[in-house]
N, C-alpha and C positions, 0 to 999 in steps of 0.2 A: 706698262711703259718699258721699251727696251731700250738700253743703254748702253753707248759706244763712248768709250775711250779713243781718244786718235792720238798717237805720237809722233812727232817730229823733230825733226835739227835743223831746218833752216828757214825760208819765208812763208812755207804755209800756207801759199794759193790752194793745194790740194787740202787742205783743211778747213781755212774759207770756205770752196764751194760746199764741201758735205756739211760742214755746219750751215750753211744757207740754203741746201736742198732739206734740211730733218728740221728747221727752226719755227715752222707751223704746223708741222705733225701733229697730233695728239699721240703719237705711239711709241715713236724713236724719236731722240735726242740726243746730240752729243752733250757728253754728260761731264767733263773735263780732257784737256789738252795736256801733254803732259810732253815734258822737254829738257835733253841733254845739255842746251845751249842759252847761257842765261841772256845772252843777245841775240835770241831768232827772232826772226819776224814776225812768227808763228804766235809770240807774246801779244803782242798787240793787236794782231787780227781777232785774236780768241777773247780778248778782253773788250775790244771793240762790239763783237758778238752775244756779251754777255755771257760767256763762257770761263769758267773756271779754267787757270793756267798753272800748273806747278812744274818748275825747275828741279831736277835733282841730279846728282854725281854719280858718277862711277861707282861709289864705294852704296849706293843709295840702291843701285841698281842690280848687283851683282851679290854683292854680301850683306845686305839686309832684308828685311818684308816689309821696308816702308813703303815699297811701290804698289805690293800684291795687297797690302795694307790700306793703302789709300783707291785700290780696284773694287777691293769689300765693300768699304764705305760709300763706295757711288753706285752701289749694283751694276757691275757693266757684268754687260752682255757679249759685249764683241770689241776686240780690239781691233785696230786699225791702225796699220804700220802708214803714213804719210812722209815719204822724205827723212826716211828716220834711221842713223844709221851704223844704230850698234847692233851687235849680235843679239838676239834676246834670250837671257839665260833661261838653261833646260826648266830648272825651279818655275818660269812664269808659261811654258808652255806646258807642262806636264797639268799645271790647274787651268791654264785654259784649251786644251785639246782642242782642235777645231773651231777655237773663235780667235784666233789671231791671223788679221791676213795683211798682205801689202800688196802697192801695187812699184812693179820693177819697169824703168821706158825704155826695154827692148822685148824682143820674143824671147823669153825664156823656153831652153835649158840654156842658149846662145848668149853669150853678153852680160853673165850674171857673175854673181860670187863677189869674196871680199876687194874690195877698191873698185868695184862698178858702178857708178852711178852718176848720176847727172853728164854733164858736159865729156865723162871720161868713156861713158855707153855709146853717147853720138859718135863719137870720135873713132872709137873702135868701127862701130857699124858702117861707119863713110868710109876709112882707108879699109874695110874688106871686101869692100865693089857691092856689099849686098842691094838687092833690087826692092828690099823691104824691107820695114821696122818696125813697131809700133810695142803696143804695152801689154805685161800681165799679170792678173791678178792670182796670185797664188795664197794657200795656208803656207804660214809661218813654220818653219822645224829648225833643227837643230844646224843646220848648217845652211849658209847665206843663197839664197834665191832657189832652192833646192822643192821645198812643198808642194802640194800637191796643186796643179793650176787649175785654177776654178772660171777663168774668163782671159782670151786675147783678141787685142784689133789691131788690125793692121793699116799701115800706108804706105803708099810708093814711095822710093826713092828717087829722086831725078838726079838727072847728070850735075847740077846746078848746085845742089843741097848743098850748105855747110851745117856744120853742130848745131849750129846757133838757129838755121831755119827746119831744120829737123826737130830740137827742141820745142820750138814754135808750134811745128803740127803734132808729137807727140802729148803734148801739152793738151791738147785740144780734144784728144784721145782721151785723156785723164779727167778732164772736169765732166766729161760727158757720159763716160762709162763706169765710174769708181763709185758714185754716189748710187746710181740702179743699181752695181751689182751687190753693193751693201745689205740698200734694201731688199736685195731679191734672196739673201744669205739670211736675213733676219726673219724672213718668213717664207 
């Protein structure tokens, strides 16, 4: 059985679908949720799922091994960054080499890096006239949106778009492609 961690900080719809794409497998499972934010949404979905959800701190995450600690004890196999949006210290990438990935909603190397994400990606991508958008799935390393990118799709822009209706088809991008390219990473 191979086993995925998925972390997040906020509602968790991209954790949702991968735990409801892996939830009849016999082979992957996500195997606990784990979260910066002791009011994400990400809690309740994952609990709703029958998934193990643990909260932990700053200080939990940076200068302890309660996290790489509680990674042992679930055997994971791969991590998976979902909406999730601390740095991850060198200490958790160095033990997991090549099983930590995320997914970023624009084309990376374009629209990435610290205070990128969500509604502030759209935003940028619409006031620089780009004709396209869409997401990618990179490994994790030591600096933000940076690794090596393992999977991108794209969509048009239109004259029309605002954040809000980019996020919508970006979004769409996400529940459809992050769950295959998971499993296509696991085997």
């Amino acid at each position: 059985m191979k086993n995925i961690a998925v972390f997040a900080s906020g509602n968790g719809t991209n954790a949702e679908r991968i735990i409801k794409y892996f939830e009849k497998s016999s082979i992957v499972q996500v195997n606990i949720v784990l979260t910066n934010n002791s009011n994400a949404g990400v809690i309740k979905r994952a609990q709703s799922l029958f998934v193990d959800a643990h909260v932990f701190n700053r200080n939990d995450f940076y200068n302890s091994d309660k996290i790489l600690d509680i990674l042992k004890q679930k055997n994971i196999d791969l991590i998976v960054l979902a909406g999730f949006l601390w740095l991850v210290p060198e200490s958790l990438i160095e033990k997991y080499q090549n099983r930590i990935i995320n997914i970023h909603p624009a084309l990376l190397p374009d629209y990435g890096g610290k205070g990128m994400y969500g509604q502030r990606v759209h935003e940028a991508v619409i006031e620089a006239g780009e004709p396209k958008s869409g997401i990618t799935i990179h490994y994790v390393n030591k600096i933000y949106d940076n690794g090596q990118i393992i999977f991108q799709a794209k969509v048009n822009i239109e004259k029309n778009d605002t954040p809000q209706s980019l996020a919508e088809k970006i979004h769409l991008l996400e529940y459809k492609h992050f769950p295959e390219v998971i499993e296509s990473i696991l085997f």
